[in-house]
C-alpha positions in Angstrom: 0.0 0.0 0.0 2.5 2.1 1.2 4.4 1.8 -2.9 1.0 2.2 -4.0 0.0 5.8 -2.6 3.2 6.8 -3.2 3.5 6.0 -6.8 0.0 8.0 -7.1 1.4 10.9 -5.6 4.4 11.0 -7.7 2.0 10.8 -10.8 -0.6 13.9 -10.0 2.3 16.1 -9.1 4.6 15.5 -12.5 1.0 15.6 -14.3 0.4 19.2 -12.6 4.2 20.1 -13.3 4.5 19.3 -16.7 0.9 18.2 -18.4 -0.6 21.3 -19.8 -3.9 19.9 -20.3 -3.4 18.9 -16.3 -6.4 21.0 -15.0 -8.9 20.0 -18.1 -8.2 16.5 -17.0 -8.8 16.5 -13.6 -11.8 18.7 -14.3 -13.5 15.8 -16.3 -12.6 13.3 -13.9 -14.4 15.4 -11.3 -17.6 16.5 -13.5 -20.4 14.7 -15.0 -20.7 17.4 -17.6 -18.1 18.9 -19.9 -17.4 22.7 -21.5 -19.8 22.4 -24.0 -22.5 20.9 -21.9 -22.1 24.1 -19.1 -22.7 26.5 -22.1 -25.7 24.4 -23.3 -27.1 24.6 -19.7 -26.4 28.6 -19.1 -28.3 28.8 -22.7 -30.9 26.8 -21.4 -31.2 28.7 -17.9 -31.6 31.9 -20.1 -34.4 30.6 -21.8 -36.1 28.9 -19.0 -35.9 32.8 -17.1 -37.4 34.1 -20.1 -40.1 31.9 -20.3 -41.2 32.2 -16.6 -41.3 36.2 -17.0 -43.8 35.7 -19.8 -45.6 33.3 -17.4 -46.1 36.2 -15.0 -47.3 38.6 -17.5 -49.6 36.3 -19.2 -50.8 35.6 -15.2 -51.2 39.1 -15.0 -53.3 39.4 -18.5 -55.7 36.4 -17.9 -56.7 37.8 -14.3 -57.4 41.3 -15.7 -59.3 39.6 -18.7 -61.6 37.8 -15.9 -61.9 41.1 -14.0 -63.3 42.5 -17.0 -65.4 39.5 -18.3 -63.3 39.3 -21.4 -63.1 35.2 -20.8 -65.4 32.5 -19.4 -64.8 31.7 -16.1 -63.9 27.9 -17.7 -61.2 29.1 -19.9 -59.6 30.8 -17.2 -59.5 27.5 -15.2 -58.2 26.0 -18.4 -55.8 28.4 -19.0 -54.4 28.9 -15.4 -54.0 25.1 -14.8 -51.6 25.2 -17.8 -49.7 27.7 -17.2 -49.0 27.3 -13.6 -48.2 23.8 -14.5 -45.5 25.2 -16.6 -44.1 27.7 -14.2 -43.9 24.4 -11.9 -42.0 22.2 -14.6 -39.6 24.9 -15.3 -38.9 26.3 -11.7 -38.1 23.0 -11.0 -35.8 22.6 -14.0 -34.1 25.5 -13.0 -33.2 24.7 -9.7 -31.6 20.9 -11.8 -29.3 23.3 -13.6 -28.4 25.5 -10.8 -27.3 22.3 -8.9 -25.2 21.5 -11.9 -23.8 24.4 -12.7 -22.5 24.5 -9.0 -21.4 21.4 -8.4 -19.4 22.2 -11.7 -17.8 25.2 -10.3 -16.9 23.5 -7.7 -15.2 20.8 -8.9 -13.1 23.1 -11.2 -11.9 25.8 -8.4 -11.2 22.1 -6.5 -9.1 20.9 -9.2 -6.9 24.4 -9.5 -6.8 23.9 -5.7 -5.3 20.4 -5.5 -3.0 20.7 -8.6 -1.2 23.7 -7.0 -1.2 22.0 -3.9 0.5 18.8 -5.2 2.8 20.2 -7.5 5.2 20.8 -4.7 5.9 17.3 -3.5 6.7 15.9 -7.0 9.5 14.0 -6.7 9.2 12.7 -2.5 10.8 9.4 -2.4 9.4 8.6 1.2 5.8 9.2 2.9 5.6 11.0 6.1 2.7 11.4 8.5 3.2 15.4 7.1 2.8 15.0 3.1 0.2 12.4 4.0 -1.6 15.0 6.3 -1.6 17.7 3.6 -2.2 16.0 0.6 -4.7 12.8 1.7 -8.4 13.0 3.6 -8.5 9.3 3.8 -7.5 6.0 2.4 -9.9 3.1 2.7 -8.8 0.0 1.9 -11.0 -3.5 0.8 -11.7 -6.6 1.9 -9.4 -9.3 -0.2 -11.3 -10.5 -3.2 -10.1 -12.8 -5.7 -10.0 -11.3 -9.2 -11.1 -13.7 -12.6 -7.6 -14.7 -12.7 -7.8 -16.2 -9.2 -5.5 -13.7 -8.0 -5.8 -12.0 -4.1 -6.5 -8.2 -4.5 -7.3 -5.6 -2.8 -8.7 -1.9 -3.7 -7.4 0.9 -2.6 -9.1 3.7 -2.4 -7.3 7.6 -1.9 -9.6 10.2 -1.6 -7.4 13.8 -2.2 -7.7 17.5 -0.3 -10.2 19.6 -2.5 -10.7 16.7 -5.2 -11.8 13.6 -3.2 -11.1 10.0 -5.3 -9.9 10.6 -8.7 -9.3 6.4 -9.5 -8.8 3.3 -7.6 -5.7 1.0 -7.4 -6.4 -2.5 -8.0 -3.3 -4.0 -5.3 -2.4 -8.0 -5.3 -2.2 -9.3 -1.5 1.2 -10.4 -0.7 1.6 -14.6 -0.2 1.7 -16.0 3.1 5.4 -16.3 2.7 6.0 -13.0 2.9 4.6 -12.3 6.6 4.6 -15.6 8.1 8.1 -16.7 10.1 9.4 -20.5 10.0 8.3 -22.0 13.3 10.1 -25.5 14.9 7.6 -28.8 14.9 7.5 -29.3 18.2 7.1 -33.4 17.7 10.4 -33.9 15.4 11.8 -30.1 16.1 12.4 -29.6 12.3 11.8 -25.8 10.8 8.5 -25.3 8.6 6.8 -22.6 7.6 3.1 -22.9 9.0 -0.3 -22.3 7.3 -1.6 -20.3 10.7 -0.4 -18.8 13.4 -1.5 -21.6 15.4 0.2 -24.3 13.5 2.4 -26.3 16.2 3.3 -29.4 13.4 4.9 -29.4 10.1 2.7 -31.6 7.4 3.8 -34.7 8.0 3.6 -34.8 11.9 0.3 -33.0 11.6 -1.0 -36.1 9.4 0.7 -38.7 12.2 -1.0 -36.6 15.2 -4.8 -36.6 13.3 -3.9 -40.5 12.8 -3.2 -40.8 16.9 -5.6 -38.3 17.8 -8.1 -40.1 16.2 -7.6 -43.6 18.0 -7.2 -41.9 21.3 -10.3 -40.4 20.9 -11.6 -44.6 19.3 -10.2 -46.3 22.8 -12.5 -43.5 24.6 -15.8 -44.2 22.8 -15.3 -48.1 23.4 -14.0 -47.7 27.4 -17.7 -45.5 27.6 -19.2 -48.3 25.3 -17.6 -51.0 27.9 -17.0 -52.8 25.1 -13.6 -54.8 24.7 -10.6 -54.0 22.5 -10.3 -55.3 19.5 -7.1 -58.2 19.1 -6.4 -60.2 16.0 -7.9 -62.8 14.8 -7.8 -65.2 12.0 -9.2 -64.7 8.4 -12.0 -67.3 7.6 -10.8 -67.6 4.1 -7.3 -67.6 4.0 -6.3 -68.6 7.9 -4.3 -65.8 8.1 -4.0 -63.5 11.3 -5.4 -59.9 10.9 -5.9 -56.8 12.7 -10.3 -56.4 12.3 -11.4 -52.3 12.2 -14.5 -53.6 13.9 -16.0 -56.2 15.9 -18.1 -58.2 12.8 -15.0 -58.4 10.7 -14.2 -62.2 9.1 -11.9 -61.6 6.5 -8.8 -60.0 6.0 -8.2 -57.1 4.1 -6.9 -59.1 0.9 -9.8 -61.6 1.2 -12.6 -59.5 2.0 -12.8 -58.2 -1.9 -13.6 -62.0 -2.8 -15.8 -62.6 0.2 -18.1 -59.9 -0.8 -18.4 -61.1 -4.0 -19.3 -64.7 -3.3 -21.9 -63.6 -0.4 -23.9 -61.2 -3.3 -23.9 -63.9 -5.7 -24.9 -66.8 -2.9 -27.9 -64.0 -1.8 -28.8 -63.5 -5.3 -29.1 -67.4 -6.1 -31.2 -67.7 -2.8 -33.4 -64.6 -3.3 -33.9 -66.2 -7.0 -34.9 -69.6 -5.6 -37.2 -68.0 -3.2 -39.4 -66.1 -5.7 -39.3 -69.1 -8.1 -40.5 -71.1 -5.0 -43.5 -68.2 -4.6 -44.3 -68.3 -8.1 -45.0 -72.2 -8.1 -47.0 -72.1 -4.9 
């Protein structure tokens, strides 16, 4: 972040120092509407003025005209319906372009404001609390995102004296390498570099600890269960002495592939024999 701000820095004040389209720039970065558009609304705002004094004196007109009977009490309701609805439409248009027109002035007498402010610390090599004071309302920075690419970023946001934000800077969050020390395994004592801070085992004695772990946590279950620990027996196929994972285990590990086999086919031959049986009876 800190590269980041200052590289930004760096780039307004050479753009104010030696850009001389600088201030237009800024200027459009800031405003919604351009040069040509502010003279299109100042034309406009004449015409609008214009067209609400001849709304008062055509007021003025149709109320003498009742006084004197010159017009039927319905066309004056017509009439006065209309052109107060008029005078509504384009008092309220003209306060749209008054807003515009000052958020336009503004953003330019902003822009000349933070252009000669920023052209003096062209060329800074370090931040201090100081430039950042001057120059800089705020900074806020993102949550981490991951971009299309499947990158970590961050945005970063700057938001400038008299301007505010002018862009945002797109920042890739550094790898865990970077900020994470080596710690020691404290089962073999052998330096790793750890996925967390509260990583006590390098990979391989975290994989041995989940295995013991785990059977502590077996012998508990079967000392609650009151149930007996499992010893070795021998395979009903083969003969051979195994180590059973549970209680209803027969068949060794190299056996029990087989065994399965032959028990579906000798329940399919039996569940065939039955229904054969049913469908005779």
């Amino acid at each position: 972040m800190h590269n980041a701000v200052l590289e930004d820095i760096n780039h307004f004040a050479d753009m104010a120092l030696h850009d001389p389209k600088a201030l237009k720039t800024i200027q459009q970065r800031l405003s919604a509407i351009g040069t040509g558009e502010v003279k299109a609304l100042e034309r406009e705002r004449r015409k609008l003025a214009k067209r609400l004094a001849e709304l008062d004196r055509l007021f003025s007109a149709l109320y003498e005209d009742k006084v004197m009977e010159a017009i039927t009490e319905r066309n004056y309701t017509s009439l006065s319906a209309k052109y107060e609805k008029e005078q509504l439409e384009s008092d309220a248009r003209l306060q749209e372009i008054d807003t515009e027109l000052a958020a336009k002035g503004h953003a330019d007498r902003g822009a000349e404001d933070f252009l000669a402010l920023i052209q003096g610390y062209a060329g800074i090599t370090e931040l201090t609390a100081a430039i950042l004071n001057a120059l800089i309302d705020k900074i806020v920075v993102s949550e981490r995102y991951r971009n299309a690419e499947g990158t970590l970023e961050q945005k970063l946001t700057i938001y400038y004296k008299f301007v505010g934000n002018l862009h945002e800077h797109y920042i890739a969050v550094p790898k865990r390498e970077i900020y994470i020390e080596e710690k020691r395994c404290i089962r073999c004592g052998e330096n790793y570099l750890p996925q967390s801070n509260v990583s006590q085992y390098c990979p391989d004695c975290h994989l041995a600890m989940r295995k013991i772990y785990a059977a502590r946590a077996n012998e508990v279950r079967r000392v609650k269960r009151g149930s007996k620990a499992l010893e070795p027996k021998p395979c009903e196929c083969c003969g051979v002495e195994f180590m059973p994972k549970s209680y209803n285990a027969r068949f060794c590990s190299t056996c029990a592939p087989e065994a399965r086999e032959q028990a579906a086919k000798q329940w399919r031959r039996e569940n065939y024999l039955k229904k054969k049986a049913q469908a005779v009876a």
